[in-house]
N, C-alpha and C positions, 0 to 999 in steps of 0.2 A: 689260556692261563696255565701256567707250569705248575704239575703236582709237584707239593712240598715233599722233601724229601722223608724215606722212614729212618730213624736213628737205632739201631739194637745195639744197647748198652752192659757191657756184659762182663759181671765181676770175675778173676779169675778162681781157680780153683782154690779148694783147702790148703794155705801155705804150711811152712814147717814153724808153727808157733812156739818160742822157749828152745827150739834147736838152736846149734853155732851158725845155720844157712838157713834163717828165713826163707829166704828169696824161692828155696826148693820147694817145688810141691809137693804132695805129702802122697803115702798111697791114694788114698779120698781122694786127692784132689784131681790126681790125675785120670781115677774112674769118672769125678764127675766133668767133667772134661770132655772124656771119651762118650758117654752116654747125650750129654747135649747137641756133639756132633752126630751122631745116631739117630738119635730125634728129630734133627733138622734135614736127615737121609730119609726118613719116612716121611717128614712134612714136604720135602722135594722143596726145601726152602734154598735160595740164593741170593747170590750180593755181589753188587756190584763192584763194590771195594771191603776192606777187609783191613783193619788197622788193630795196633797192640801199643800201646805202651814199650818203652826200654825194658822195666822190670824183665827175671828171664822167669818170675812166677805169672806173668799176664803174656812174654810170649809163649814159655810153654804151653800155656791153657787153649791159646788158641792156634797154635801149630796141632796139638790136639784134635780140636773140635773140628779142624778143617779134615785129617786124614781121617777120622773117623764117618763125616760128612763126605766125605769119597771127593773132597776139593783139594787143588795144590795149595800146599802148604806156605812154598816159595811165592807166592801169591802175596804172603803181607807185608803189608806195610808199617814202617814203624814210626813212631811219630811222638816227640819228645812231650809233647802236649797232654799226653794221658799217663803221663808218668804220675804215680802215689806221693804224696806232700813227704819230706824227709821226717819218720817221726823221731827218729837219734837223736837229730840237730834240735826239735821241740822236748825231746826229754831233758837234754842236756841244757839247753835256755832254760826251762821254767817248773825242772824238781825243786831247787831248790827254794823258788819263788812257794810255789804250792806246797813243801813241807812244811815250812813256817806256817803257812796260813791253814794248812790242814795236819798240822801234826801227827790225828791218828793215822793217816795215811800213807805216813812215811816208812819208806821200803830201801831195803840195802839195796842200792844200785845194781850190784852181782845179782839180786834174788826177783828182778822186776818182771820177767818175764817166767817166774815159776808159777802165778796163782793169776791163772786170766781173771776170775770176779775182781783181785784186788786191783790187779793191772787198770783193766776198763776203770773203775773209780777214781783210781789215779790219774787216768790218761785224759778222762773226759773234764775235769778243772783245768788241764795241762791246755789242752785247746780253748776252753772257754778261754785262757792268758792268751792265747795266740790269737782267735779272734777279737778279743778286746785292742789287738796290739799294745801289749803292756810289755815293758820292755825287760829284759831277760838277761840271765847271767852270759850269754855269752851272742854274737851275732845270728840273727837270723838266717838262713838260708832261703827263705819266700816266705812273704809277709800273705795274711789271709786271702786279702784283697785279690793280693798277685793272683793268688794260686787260682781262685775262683775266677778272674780275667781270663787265664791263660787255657783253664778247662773248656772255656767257653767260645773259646777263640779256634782252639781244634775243632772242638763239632763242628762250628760253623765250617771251616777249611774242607773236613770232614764230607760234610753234608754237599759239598760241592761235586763230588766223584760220584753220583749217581741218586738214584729213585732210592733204593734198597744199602744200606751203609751199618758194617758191624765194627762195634769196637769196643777191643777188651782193654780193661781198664782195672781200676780199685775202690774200694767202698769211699775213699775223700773224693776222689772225681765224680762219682757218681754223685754223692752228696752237693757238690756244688751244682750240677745240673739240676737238681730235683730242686735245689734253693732257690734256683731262676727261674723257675717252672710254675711254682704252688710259690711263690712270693713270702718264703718262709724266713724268722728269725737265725742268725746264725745258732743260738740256741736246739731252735726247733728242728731243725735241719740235721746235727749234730745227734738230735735223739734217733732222726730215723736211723744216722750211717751205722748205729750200731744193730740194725735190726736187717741189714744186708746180708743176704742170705751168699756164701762162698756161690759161685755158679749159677748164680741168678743172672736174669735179662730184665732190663728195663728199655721201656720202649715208647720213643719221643719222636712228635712230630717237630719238624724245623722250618719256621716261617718270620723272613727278615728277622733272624737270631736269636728270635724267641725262641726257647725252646716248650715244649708242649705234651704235657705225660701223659701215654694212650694206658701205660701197664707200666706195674711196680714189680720187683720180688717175684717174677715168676720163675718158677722151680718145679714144674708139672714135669719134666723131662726125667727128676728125680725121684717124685711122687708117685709115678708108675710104678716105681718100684719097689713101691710100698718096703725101705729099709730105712726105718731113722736115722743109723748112720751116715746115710748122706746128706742129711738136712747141717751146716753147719754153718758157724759166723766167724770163727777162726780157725 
C-alpha cells in the first residue's frame, strides 16, 4: 500500500501591511523566513518538491527558507493554484454593500489599511458577502467556491510529486484546506484564518483528496527564540 503523502503548508512571512507594496516582505518577515529554513537545517528535514504560490511575498519566503535550509532555491516551483484570493477586487465588490449594512464601520477608502483592528472588522462581513455569494458592486474575480476548488485541486496535483511536499502559500489558502479537513462552516473556518500565524506550517496528510490535519500554526522555529516580535498575523 502507498504511503499517503505529507503536505507542509506554509504561510509566507510578515507582508508590508498599510505600505504602497503589500506584496513585500517586511524586515520580520523576511527574518522569519530565514530562521524556519534554519530550523529545517537542524531538523535535516527535506522534500521532495517544493511549490510557492505567484505572490512574490510567498516566493520570497520560500526562496528564503530554502537558502537558509542550505537547498537550491531554483528548485521551486510555482503553481498558480496557491495564489491568495484578490482582496481589492472583494473590497471593492462589497464596501459598499457592508457600509450600508454596517455603518459604524465605515472607513474612507484611502484610510482602510491604516488601523488593522478596524480593517479585520471590516474585512471579516466583507467575506462573510463573499461566501454567501451575495452579489456585489462590481464583478467578482473568483467566487468562494472556486477559490476553495482550486486550493484543493493544487494540493492534490501537489501531493503527487513525492512522500514529503512543501508549499508556501497564504492564510485564505490555508483556510480552505483546514475547511475540508475539520468539516468546518465557512464562518468557522474564516475565525481560524485570522489566527494564522505569518510563518507558520500546517501539516496535512493526503489520502484520495481528503485532506487530513496532523498540526496547525506551528511556529516553534520562532518560539526558540523567545522574541515576541516574531510572533505575527499581519
Amino acid at each position: 500500500m502507498a504511503s499517503r503523502p505529507l503536505l507542509y503548508l506554509i504561510r509566507h512571512g510578515q507582508a508590508s501591511f498599510g505600505a504602497p507594496d503589500y506584496d513585500a516582505l517586511s524586515p520580520t518577515g523576511e527574518r522569519q523566513a530565514a530562521l524556519l529554513g534554519e530550523h529545517w537545517r537542524r531538523l535535516r528535514l527535506r522534500f521532495d518538491a517544493v511549490y510557492s504560490g505567484r505572490m512574490r511575498r510567498q516566493q520570497d519566503s520560500a526562496r528564503r527558507v530554502l537558502e537558509a535550509a542550505g537547498e537550491n532555491p531554483a528548485a521551486l516551483r510555482i503553481e498558480a493554484a496557491f495564489d491568495e484570493f484578490d482582496h481589492r477586487n472583494l473590497i471593492r465588490a462589497y464596501l459598499p454593500l457592508v457600509a450600508r449594512e454596517h455603518p459604524e464601520l465605515a472607513l474612507d477608502p484611502r484610510q482602510l489599511f491604516g488601523d488593522a483592528r478596524k480593517f479585520q472588522a471590516l474585512f471579516e462581513h466583507i467575506v462573510a458577502a463573499w461566501a454567501s455569494d451575495r452579489p456585489g458592486a462590481e464583478p467578482l474575480v473568483e467566487r468562494w467556491t472556486d477559490f476553495c476548488a482550486r486550493s484543493l485541486d493544487g494540493l492534490a496535483r501537489a501531493a503527487a510529486s513525492g512522500e514529503r511536499v512543501a508549499v508556501f502559500t497564504s492564510g485564505g489558502v490555508i483556510t480552505a484546506v483546514l475547511r475540508a479537513a475539520l468539516g468546518l462552516s465557512d464562518r468557522a473556518a474564516f475565525r481560524l484564518n485570522w489566527r494564522i500565524l505569518n510563518a507558520s506550517v500546517h501539516l496535512f496528510r493526503l489520502e484520495a483528496a481528503q485532506p487530513e490535519l496532523r498540526r496547525f500554526n506551528d511556529v516553534a522555529h520562532l518560539e526558540l527564540h523567545q522574541d515576541p516580535s516574531l510572533l505575527t498575523y499581519r
